[in-house]
C-alpha positions in Angstrom: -55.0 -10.7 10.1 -54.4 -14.3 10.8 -51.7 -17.0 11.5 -51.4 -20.1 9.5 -49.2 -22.9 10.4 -46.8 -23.9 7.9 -46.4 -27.2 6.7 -43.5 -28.9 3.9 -45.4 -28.0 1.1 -44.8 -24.3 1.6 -41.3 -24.3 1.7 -40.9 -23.3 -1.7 -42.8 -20.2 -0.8 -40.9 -20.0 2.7 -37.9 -20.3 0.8 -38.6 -17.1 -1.7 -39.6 -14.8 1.2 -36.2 -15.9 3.2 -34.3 -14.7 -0.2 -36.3 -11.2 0.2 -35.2 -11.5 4.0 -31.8 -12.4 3.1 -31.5 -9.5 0.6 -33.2 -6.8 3.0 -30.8 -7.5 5.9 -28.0 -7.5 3.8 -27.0 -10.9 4.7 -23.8 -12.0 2.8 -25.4 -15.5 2.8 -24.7 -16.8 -1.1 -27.5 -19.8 -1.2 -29.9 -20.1 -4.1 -33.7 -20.7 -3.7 -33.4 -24.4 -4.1 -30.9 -24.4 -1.1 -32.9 -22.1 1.3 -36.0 -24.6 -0.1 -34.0 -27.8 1.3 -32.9 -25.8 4.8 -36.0 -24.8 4.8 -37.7 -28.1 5.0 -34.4 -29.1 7.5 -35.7 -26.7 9.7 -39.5 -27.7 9.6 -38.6 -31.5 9.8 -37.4 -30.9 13.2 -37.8 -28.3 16.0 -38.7 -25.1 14.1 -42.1 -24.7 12.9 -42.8 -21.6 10.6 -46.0 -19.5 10.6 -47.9 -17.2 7.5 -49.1 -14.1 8.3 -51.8 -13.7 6.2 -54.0 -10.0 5.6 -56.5 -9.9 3.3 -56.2 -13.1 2.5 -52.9 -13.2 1.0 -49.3 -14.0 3.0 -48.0 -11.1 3.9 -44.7 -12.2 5.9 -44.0 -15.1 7.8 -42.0 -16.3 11.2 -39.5 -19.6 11.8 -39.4 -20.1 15.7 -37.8 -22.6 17.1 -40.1 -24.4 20.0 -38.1 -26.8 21.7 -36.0 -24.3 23.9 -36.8 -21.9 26.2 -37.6 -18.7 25.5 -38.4 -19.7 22.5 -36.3 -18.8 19.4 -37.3 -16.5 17.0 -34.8 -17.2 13.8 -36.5 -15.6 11.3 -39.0 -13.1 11.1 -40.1 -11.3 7.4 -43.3 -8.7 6.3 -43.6 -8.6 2.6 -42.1 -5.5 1.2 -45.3 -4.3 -0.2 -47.4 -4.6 3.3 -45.1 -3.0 5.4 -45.1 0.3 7.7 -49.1 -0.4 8.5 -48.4 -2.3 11.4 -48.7 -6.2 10.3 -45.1 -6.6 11.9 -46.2 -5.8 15.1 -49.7 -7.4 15.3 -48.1 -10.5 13.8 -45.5 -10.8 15.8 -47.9 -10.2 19.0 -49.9 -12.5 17.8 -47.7 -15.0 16.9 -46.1 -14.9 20.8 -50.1 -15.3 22.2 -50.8 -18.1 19.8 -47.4 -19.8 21.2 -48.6 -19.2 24.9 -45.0 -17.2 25.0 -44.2 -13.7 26.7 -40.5 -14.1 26.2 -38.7 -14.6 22.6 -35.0 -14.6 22.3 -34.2 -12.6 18.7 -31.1 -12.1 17.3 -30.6 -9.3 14.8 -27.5 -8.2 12.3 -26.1 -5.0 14.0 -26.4 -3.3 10.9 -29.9 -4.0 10.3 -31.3 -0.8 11.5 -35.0 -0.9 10.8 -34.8 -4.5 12.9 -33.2 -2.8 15.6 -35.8 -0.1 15.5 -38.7 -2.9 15.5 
């Protein structure tokens, strides 16, 4: 597994794996793909930076962190439905928090999101 900074030109990409989030935590949030594609690139144009997780060779989930505040915020945080429950989530996000020189990460989760709560 690897990380791989994200840059503008993946926000469509970023932006149809944050539907799949959306959906899989239930979120009532009603934006369409081209909205989550311009908040998307809102978010990356100023204190968020997002990071693939790649396995294989192919993205398997990604991570939006926000740097500029301490800990660090951890606003979204997805595995691809077809790579999970073989540990990427974990490895990635352990990862991700030695790549950012971080040991503390302030998450916040949906209280009915269960298998988030569980990870």
């Amino acid at each position: 597994m690897s990380i791989e900074p994200c840059t503008l030109t993946d926000c469509p990409a970023l932006a149809v794996l944050n539907k799949q989030l959306i959906e899989d935590e239930r979120h009532d949030n009603p934006m369409t793909i081209v909205e989550l594609e311009e908040r998307m690139r809102g978010f990356l144009t100023g204190p968020y930076r997002a990071y693939y997780c790649i396995v294989d060779g192919s993205v398997a989930g990604y991570a939006l962190v926000k740097t500029d505040v301490r800990p660090i915020y951890l606003r979204q945080f997805f595995i691809c439905r077809d790579v999970r429950r073989k540990g990427h989530g974990k490895t990635f996000f352990h990862a991700l928090l030695e790549r950012l020189d971080e040991r503390i990460v302030d998450i916040e989760v949906l209280e009915w999101n269960e298998p988030a709560i569980r990870f």
